[in-house]
C-alpha positions in Angstrom: -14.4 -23.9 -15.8 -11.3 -21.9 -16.8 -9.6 -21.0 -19.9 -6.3 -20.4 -21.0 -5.0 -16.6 -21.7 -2.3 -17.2 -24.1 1.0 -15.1 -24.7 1.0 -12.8 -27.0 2.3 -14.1 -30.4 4.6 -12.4 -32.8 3.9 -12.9 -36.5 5.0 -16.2 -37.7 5.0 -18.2 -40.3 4.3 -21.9 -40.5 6.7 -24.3 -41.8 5.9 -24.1 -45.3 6.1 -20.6 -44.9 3.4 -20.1 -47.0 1.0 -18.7 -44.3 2.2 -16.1 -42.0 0.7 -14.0 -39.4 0.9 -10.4 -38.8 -0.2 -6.8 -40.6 1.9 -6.4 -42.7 2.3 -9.9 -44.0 -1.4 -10.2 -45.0 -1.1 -6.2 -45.8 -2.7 -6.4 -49.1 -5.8 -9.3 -48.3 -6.1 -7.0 -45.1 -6.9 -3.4 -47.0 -8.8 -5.1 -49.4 -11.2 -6.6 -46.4 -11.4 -2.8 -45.3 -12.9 -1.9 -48.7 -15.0 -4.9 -48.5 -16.7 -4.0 -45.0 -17.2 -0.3 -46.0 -19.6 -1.8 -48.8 -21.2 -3.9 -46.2 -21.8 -0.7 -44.3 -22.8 1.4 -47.2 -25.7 -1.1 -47.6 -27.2 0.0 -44.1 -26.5 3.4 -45.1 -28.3 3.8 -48.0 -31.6 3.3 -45.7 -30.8 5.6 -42.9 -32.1 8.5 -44.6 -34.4 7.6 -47.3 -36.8 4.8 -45.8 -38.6 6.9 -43.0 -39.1 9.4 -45.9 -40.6 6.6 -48.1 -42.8 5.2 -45.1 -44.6 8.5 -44.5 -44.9 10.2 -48.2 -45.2 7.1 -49.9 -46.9 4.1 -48.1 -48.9 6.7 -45.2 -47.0 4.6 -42.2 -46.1 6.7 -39.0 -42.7 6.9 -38.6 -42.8 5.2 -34.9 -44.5 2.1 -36.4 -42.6 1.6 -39.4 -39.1 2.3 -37.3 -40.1 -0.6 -35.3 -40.8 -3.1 -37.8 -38.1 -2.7 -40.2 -35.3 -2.1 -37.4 -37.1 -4.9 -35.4 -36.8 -7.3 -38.7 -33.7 -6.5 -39.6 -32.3 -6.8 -36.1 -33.9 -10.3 -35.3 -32.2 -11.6 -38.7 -28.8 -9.8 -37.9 -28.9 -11.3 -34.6 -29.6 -15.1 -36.4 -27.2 -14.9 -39.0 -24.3 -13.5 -37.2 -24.9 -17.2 -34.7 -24.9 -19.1 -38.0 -22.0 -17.0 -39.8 -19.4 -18.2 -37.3 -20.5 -21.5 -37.5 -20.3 -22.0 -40.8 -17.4 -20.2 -41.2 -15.4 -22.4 -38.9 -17.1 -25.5 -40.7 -16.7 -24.6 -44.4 -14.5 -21.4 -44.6 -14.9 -17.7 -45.2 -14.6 -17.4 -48.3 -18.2 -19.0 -49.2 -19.5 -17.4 -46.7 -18.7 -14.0 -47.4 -19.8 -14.7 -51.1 -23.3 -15.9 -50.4 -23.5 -12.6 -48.2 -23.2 -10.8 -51.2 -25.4 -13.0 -53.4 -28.3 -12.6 -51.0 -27.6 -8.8 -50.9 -28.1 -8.2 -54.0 -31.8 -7.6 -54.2 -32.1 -5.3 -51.5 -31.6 -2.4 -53.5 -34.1 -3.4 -56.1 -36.8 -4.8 -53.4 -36.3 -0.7 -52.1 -36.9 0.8 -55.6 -39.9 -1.2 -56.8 -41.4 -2.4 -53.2 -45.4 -1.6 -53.9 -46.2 -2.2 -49.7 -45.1 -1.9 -46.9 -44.1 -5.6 -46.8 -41.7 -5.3 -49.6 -39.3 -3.0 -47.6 -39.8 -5.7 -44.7 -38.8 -8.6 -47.0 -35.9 -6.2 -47.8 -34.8 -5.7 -44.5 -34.8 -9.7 -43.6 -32.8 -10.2 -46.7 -31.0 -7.1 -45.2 -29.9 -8.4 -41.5 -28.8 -11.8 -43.4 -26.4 -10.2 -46.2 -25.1 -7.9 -43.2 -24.9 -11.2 -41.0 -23.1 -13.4 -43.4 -20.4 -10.1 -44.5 -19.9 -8.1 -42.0 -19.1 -11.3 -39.7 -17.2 -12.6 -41.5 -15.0 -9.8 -42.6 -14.5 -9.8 -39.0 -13.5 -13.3 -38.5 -11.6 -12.9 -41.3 -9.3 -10.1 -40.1 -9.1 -12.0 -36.9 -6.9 -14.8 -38.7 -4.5 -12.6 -40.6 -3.3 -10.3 -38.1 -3.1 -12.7 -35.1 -3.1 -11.5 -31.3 -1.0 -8.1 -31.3 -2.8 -6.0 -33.1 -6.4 -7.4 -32.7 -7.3 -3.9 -31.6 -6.2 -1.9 -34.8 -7.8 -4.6 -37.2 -10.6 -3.9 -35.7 -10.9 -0.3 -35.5 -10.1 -0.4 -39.3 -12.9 -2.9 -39.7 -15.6 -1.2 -38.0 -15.0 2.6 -39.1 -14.7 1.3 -42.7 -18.2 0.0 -41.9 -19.6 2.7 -40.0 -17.8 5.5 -42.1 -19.7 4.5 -45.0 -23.3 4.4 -43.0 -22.8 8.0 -42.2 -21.1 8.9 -45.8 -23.7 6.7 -47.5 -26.8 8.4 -45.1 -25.8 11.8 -46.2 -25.1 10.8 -49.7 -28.7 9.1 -50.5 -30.3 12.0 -48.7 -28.5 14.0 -51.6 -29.5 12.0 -54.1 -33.3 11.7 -53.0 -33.4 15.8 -52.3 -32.4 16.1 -56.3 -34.1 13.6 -58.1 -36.4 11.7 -55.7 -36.7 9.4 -53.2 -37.0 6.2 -55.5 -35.0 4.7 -57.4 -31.8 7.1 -57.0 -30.7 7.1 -53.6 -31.0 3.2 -53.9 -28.7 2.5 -57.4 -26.0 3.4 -55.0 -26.6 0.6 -52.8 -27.1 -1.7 -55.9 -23.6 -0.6 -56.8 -22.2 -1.5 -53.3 -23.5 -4.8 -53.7 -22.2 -5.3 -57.1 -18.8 -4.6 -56.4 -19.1 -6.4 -53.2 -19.8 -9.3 -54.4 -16.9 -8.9 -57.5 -14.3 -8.0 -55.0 -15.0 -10.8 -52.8 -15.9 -13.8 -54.9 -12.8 -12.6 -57.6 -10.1 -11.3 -55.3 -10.5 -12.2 -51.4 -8.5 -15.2 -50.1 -9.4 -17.5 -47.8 -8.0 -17.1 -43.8 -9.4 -20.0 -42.3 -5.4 -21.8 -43.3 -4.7 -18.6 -40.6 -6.9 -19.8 -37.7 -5.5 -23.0 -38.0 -2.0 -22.2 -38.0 -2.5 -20.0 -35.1 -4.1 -22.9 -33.7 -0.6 -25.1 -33.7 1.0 -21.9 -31.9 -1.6 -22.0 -29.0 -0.1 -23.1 -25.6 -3.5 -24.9 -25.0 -3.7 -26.5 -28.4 -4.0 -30.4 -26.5 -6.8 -29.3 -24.2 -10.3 -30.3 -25.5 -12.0 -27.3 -25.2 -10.1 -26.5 -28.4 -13.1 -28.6 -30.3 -16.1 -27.7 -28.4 -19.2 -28.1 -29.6 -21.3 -25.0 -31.4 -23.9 -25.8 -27.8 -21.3 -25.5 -25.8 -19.1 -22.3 -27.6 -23.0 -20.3 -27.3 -22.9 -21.4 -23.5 -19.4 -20.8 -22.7 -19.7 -17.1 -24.4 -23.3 -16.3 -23.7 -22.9 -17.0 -19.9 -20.0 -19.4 -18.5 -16.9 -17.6 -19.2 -16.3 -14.3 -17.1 -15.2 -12.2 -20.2 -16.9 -13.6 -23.4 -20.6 -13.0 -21.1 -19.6 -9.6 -19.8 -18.2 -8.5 -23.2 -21.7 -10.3 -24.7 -23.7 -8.3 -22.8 -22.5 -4.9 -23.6 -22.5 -5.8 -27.2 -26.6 -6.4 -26.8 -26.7 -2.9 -24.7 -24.8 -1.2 -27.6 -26.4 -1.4 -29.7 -29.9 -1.3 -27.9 -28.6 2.4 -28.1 -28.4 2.5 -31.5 -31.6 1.1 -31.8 -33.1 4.2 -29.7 -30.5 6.4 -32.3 -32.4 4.9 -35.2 -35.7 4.5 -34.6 -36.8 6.9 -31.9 -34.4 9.6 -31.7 -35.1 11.0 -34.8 -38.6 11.6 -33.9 -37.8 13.1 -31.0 -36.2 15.8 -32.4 -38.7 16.6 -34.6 -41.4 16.8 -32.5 -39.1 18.9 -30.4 -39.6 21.6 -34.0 -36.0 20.8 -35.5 -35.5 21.2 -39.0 -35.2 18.0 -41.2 -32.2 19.8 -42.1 -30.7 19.8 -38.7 -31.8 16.2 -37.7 -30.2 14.8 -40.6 -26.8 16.5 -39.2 -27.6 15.0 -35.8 -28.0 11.3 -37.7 -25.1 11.6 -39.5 -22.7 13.3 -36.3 -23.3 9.8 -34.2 -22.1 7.3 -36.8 -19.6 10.0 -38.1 -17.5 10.2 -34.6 -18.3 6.6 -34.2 -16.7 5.7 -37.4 -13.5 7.7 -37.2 -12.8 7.1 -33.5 -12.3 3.5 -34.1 -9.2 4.7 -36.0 -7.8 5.5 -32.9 -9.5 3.5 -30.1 -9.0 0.1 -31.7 -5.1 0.5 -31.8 -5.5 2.4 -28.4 -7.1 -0.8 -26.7 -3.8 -2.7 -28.0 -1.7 -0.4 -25.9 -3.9 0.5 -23.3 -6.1 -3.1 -22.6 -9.6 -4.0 -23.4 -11.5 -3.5 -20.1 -10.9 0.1 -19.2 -12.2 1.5 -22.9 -14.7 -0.6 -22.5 -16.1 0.5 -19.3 -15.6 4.0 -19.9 -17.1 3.7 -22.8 -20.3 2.6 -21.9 -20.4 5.2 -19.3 -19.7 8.1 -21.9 -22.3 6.5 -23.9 -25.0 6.6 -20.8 -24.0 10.3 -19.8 -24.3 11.1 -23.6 -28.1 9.9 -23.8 -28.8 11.4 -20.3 -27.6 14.8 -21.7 -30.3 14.9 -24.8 -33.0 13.9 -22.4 -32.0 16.4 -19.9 -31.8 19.3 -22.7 -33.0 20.8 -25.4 -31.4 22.4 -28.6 -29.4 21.6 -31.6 -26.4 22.8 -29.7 -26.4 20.3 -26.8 -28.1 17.9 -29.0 -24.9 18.0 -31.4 -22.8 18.0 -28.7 -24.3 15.0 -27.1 -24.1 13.0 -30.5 -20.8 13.5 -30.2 -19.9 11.9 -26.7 -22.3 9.2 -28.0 -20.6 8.2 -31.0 -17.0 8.8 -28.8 -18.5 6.3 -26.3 -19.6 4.0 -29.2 -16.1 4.4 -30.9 -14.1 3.0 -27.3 -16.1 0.1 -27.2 -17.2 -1.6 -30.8 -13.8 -2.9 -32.0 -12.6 -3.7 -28.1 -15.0 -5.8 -27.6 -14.6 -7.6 -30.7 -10.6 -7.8 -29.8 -11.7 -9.3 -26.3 -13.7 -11.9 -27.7 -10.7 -12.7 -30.3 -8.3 -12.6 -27.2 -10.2 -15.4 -25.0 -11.6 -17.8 -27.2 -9.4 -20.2 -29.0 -8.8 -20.3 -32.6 -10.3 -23.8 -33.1 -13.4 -22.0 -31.9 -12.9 -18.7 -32.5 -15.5 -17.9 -35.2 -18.5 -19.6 -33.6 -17.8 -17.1 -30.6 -17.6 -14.2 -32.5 -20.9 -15.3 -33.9 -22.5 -16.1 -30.6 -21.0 -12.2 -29.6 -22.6 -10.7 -32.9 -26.0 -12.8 -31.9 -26.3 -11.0 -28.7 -25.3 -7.7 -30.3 -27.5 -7.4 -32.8 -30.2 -8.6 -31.2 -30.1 -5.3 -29.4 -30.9 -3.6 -32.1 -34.7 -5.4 -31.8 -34.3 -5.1 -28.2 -34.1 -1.4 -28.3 -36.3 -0.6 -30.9 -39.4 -2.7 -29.2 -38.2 -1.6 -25.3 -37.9 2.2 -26.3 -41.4 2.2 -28.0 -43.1 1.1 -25.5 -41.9 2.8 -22.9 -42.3 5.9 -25.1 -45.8 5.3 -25.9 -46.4 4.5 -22.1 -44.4 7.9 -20.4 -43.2 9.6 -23.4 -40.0 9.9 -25.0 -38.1 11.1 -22.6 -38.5 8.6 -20.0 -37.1 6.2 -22.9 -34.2 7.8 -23.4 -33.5 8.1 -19.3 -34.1 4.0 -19.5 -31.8 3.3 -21.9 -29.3 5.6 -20.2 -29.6 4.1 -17.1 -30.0 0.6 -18.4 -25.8 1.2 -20.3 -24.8 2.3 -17.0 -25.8 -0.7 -15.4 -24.2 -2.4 -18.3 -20.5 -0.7 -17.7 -20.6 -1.7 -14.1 -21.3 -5.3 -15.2 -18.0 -5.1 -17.2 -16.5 -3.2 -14.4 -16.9 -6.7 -12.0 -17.1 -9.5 -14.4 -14.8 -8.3 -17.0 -10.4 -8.9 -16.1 -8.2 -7.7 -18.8 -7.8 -10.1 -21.8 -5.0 -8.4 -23.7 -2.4 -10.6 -23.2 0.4 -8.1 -22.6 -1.7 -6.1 -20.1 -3.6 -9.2 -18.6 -2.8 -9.7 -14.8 -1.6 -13.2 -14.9 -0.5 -14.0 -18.8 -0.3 -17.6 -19.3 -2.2 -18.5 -16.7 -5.6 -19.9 -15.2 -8.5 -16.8 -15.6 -11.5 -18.4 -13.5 -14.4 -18.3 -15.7 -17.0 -18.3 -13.1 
C-alpha cells in the first residue's frame, strides 16, 4: 500500500472566498485556539503539585501507589478519547466536540476540593483524560485546518507550549496557592476558572474548521483516490501499523510520553528518597515541562525549515541520554541539568510529530489519524507509569529509569529506519509514491 505526499500548498482560498487557508488568514481563530489549549493544559497543571500532597497527608496513600492509579486512569481515558475525538470530529465537527470537552471538565476541580476517598480523585482523573481527550485533540485538529501544509510545524509548537506552558505555570502556581492557604480548595478554584472560561471562549467565540479540511480536501492531488474515505478500521490500521511514517511516528508518540509517565509518577520519588528538598524537587518538576513548553516555540517552526525526521530522531536520543544522566548521577545540579536536555528532547519531538501525522494523512481522514496518533500517545502515559513501577519495585529505581532510557533509544532508531521525510518541501520525492510497507 502507498500513499500520496502532496506538494506543498500556498494559502488559498476557495471559490466563494469565504474560507481561506494560511496563518495569517485565520490569524485571529488561530491565537484564540492558543489561549484555548493553554486552559486545557492548565487543567493538568493544577494536579501536578497538589495531588501527591493530598494522597499522603490527606487520604494516607503512598505516593508510588497513588501515582499509579490516577496517572494510570487518567492515561487509559486520554488514550480512549483522543481515538474517539478524531472520529467524531471528522463525523460531526469541532466545534461540538471541543464544547462537550469543556462541559465534562467542569467538575474536575470540584470532584478535587470535596473528594472524601481516594476514589473521588480517580473519578476525577477519568473525567480528566476525557475533557483533555475531547480539547486538547481537537484544538489540534483544529489548527491543522486553518493553517494548511506550510506551516504545520509552527501551529504546532504554538499549540503544545501554550499547553505545556501552562502545566508548568499552573504546577508552580497551585503549589503557591496550597503553601498559603492550604492544599484544598485553593489551588483547585484555579482550575475551576480554567474550565469556566474554557468552556465560554469556546462554545461563544471559536469557529468551526472542519469547512478548512474540506477545502483543503478539493486542493489535494489525490482527492479521486479512495483512500480519501477510508473507514475509521482502516485509518487505526493504516496509522497504527501499515503506513511507514504514521506507525513510526505512532510509536514514538507512545514512548514519549511513557517518559513522562516515569517524570510524573516515579521521578519525583526518586529524588526524595535521594534527601532533596520538596523545595528543590518542585523546581526539578517544573524545569522539564518549562523547557518543554518554550522549546516548541522554536522547534515547531524549525521542523518546517528543517524536516520532520531528523528532530524527531534526535530528539528521542536527547531524551534517552537525558534519563540516562539522572540515573547515572546524583545531585540537584546534574539533576537540573538533565531536566533540561529532557524537556529539549521533548520540545524537538511533540509538535513534529504531530506535523508528520498532518503531512501524510489526507484531509478527508485527517482527524481520525490524529486521534489514532494521540491513542497510542497517551496510552504511554499508563504504559510508563505501570512498566516503571514494576520494574522499580523489582530492582529499584534506578534500573527503571535505565529501561526507559534504553527503551527511547530503541524508539529513535525505529524512526531512524522506518521514518522518510514527510515535509513536503524537504521530502525526497514530492509528489510521488512513498512505499508504506
Amino acid at each position: 500500500m502507498s500513499i500520496v505526499r502532496r506538494p506543498e500548498a500556498r494559502p488559498s482560498s476557495a471559490a466563494d472566498g469565504s474560507i481561506r487557508l494560511g496563518l495569517g488568514a485565520n490569524l485571529g481563530q488561530f491565537i484564540l485556539l492558543v489561549a484555548v489549549n493553554a486552559l486545557v493544559g492548565g487543567m493538568i497543571g493544577q494536579e501536578r503539585t497538589v495531588l501527591p500532597l493530598l494522597a499522603g497527608e490527606v487520604f494516607g496513600l503512598e505516593a508510588v501507589t497513588s501515582a499509579l492509579t490516577f496517572i494510570v486512569a487518567f492515561g487509559i481515558t486520554k488514550a480512549a478519547t483522543n481515538f474517539v475525538a478524531g472520529a467524531l470530529s471528522d463525523r460531526y465537527g469541532r466545534k461540538p466536540v471541543l464544547v462537550a470537552g469543556w462541559l465534562i471538565g467542569l467538575p474536575v476541580p470540584v470532584l478535587l476540593m470535596v473528594a472524601p476517598g481516594w476514589e473521588w480523585v480517580i473519578l476525577a482523573n477519568v473525567l480528566l483524560g476525557i475533557n483533555q481527550g475531547l480539547t486538547w485533540s481537537t484544538t489540534v485538529i483544529m489548527k491543522i485546518d486553518l493553517v494548511g501544509p506550510a506551516r504545520r510545524g509552527l501551529a504546532m509548537g504554538l499549540n503544545e507550549a501554550a499547553g505545556y506552558g501552562a502545566v508548568a505555570v499552573t504546577a508552580l502556581a497551585t503549589g503557591l496557592l496550597a503553601e498559603r492557604f492550604g492544599l484544598r480548595p485553593a489551588p483547585f478554584l484555579l482550575g475551576l476558572a480554567y474550565a469556566g472560561l474554557g468552556l465560554g471562549l469556546s462554545a461563544l467565540f471559536v469557529r468551526e474548521t472542519r469547512g478548512h479540511a474540506r477545502h483543503e480536501a478539493t486542493l489535494h492531488p489525490n482527492t479521486a483516490d479512495p483512500r480519501h474515505t477510508f473507514s475509521l478500521r482502516a485509518v487505526f490500521v493504516l496509522t497504527s501499523f501499515r503506513e511507514r511514517a504514521l506507525s513510526a511516528a505512532s510509536q514514538a508518540g507512545l514512548v514519549n510520553n511513557l517518559n513522562d509517565g516515569l517524570a510524573w509518577g516515579v521521578l519525583p520519588i526518586y529524588y526524595a528518597v535521594a534527601g532533596l528538598t520538596v523545595g528543590q524537587i518542585g523546581i526539578l518538576a517544573a524545569i522539564y515541562p518549562a523547557v518543554w513548553g518554550l522549546g516548541q516555540l522554536a522547534t515547531g517552526a524549525l521542523s518546517d525549515r528543517l524536516g520532520r525526521k531528523g528532530l524527531i530522531v534526535g530528539g528521542m536520543l536527547i531524551q534517552a541520554a537525558a534519563l540516562g544522566l539522572i540515573a547515572a548521577t546524583h545531585g540537584f545540579g546534574p539533576w537540573a541539568a538533565a531536566s533540561v536536555l529532557l524537556g529539549a528532547g521533548t520540545a524537538m519531538v511533540y509538535p513534529t510529530l504531530l506535523a508528520a501525522i498532518g503531512d501524510v494523512a489526507h484531509p478527508g481522514w485527517r482527524a481520525s489519524s490524529v486521534g489514532v496518533y494521540r491513542l497510542w500517545r497517551d496510552a504511554g502515559f499508563a504504559v510508563g507509569a505501570l512498566l516503571a513501577g514494576a520494574i522499580a519495585d523489582r530492582f529499584g529505581m534506578p534500573a527503571a529509569i535505565w529501561a526507559v532510557a534504553l527503551l527511547t533509544a530503541a524508539s529513535g532508531v525505529v524512526v531512524l529506519i522506518r521514518m522518510y521525510e514527510t515535509h513536503p518541501r524537504r521530502a525526497a520525492t514530492p509528489g510521488e509514491l512513498a512505499t508504506s510497507q
